[in-house]
C-alpha positions as CSV (number, residue, x, y, z in Angstrom):
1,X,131.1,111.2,85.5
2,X,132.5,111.0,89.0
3,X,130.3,109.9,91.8
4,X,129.3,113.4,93.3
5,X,129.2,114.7,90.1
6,X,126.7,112.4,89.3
7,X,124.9,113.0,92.6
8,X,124.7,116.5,91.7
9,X,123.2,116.4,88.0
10,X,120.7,113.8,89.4
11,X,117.1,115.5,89.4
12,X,113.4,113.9,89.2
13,X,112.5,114.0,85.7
14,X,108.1,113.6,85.5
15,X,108.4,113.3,81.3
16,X,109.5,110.9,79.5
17,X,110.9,110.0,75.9
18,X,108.4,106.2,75.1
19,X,112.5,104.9,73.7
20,X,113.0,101.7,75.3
21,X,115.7,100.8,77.5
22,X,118.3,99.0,75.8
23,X,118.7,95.7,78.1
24,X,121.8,95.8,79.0
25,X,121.5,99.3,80.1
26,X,118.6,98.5,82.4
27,X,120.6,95.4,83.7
28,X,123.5,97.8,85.0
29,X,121.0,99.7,86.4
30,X,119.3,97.0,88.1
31,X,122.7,95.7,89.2
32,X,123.9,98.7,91.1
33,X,120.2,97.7,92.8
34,X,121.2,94.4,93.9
35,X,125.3,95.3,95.2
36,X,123.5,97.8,97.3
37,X,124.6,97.2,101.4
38,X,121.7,95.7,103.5
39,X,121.6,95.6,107.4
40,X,122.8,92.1,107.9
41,X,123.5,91.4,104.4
42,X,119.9,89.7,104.6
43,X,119.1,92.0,101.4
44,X,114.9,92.0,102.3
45,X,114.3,93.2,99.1
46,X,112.5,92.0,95.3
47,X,112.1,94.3,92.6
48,X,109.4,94.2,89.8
49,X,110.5,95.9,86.2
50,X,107.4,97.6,84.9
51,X,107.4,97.7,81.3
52,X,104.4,96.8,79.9
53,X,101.8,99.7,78.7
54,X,98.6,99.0,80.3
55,X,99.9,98.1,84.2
56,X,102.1,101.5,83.6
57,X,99.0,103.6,83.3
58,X,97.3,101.5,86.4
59,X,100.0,102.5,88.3
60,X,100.0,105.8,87.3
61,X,96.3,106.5,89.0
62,X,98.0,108.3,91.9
63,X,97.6,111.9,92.4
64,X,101.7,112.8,91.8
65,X,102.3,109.7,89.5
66,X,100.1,110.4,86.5
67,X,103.6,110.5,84.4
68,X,104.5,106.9,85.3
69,X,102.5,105.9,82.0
70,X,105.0,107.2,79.4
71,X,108.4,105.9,81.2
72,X,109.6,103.3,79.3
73,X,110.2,101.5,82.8
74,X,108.9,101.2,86.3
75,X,110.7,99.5,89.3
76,X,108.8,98.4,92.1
77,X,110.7,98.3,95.1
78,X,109.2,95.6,97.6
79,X,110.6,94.6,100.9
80,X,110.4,91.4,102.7
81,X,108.4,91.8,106.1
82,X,109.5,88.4,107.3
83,X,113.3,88.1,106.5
84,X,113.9,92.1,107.7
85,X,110.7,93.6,109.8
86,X,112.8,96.6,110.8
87,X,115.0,97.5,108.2
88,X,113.4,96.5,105.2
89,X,112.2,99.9,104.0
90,X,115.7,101.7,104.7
91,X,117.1,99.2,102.4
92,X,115.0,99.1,100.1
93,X,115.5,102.4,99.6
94,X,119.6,102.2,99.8
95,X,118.9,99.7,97.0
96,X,116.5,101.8,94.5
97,X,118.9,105.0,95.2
98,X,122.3,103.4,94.0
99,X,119.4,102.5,90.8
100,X,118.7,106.3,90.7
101,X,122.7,107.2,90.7
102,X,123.2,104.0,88.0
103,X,120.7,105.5,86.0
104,X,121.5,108.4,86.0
105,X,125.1,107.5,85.1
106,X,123.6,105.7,81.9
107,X,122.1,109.3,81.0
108,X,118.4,108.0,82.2
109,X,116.5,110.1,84.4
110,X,114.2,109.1,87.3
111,X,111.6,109.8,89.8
112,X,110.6,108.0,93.0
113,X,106.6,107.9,93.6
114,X,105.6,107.4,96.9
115,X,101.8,108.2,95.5
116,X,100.6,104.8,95.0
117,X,97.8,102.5,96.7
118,X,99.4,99.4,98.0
119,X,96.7,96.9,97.9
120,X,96.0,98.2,94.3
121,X,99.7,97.3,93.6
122,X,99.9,94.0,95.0
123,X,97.0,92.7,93.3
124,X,98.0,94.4,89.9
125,X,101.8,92.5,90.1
126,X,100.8,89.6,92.8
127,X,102.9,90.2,94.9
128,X,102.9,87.8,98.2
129,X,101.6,89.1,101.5
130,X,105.0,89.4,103.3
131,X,106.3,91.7,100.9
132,X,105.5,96.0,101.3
133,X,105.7,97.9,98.4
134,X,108.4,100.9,99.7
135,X,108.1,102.7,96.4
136,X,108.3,103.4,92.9
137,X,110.7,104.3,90.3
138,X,110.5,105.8,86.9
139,X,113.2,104.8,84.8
140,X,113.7,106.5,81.2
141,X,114.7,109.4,78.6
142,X,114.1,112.4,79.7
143,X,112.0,114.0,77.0
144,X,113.7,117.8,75.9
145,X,112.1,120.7,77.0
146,X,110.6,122.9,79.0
147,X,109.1,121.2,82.1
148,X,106.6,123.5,84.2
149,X,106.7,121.5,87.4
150,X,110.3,121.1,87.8
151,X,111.0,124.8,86.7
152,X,108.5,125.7,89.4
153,X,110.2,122.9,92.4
154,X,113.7,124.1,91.6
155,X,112.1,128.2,91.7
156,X,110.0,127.9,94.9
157,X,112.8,125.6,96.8
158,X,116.0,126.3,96.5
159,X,118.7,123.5,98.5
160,X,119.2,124.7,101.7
161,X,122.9,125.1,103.0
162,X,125.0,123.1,104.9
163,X,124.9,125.7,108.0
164,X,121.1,125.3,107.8
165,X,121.4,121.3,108.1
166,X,124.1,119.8,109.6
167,X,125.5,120.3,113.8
168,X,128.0,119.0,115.5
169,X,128.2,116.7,118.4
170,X,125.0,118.4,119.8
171,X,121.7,119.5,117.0
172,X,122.1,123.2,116.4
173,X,125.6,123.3,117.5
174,X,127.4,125.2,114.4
175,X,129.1,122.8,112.5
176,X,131.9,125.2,110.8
């Protein structure tokens, strides 16, 4: 799968097959993670692999993340406050999307949860006080089926075109 291809099949899958990860699978994955460009190179960023059952359904308490409990996986992307106070969260997230577009290039779906209470986090994985959790991302299997929520997403918003969203030199100057 070429790159855009890939960036085109990529969707946010919310169920989950409970087959684990194979390791080295997961390790490409993560790797794609830890390449990623950072501003400075300073790379602000640590990630936590989720996998056991119980912390799973802890962090899946949030209103929009009650499906992190059956991936097989969940990445906690933190970033360091103290090495990168402004541009830890943009790299952060450069890092966990090249993850997304690994994964999904492995044939594993995922999701990024942004519903999460950080404190509750920090304490559950202990992670130190300069670090932010930026997000989280389910990693797995996408289970067969029909899903309800993403046939809905996909029927209510449709992508919008590039005449709607990009300009040229000036915003809302036709880009053609």
């Amino acid at each position: 799968m070429d790159v855009l291809e890939t960036i085109t099949v990529r969707k946010s899958i919310r169920a989950y097959e409970s087959t684990p990860i194979p390791a080295e699978i997961l390790g490409r994955v993560l790797e794609a993670g830890r390449i990623a460009p950072s501003a400075g190179n300073i790379q602000p960023w640590h990630f936590i692999v989720v996998t056991d059952n119980e912390k799973r359904k802890i962090l899946s308490k949030g209103l929009f993340a009650k499906f992190l409990a059956e991936a097989p996986a969940v990445i906690v992307g933190c970033g360091d406050v103290e090495s990168s106070p402004k541009w830890y969260t943009i790299d952060v997230s450069i890092a966990l999307e090249n993850m997304v577009l690994a994964a999904t290039g492995e044939g594993l779906g995922t999701c990024w949860v942004g519903s999460f209470q950080e404190e509750e986090v920090k304490r559950l994985l202990g992670i130190p006080d300069r670090y932010r959790v930026v997000s989280l991302l389910a990693v797995g299997y996408p289970k067969e089926g029909f899903n309800v929520t993403q046939t809905l997403l996909t029927l209510v918003r449709k992508r919008k075109s590039l005449k709607e969203i990009i300009s040229i030199d000036n915003f809302g100057k036709a880009y053609t």
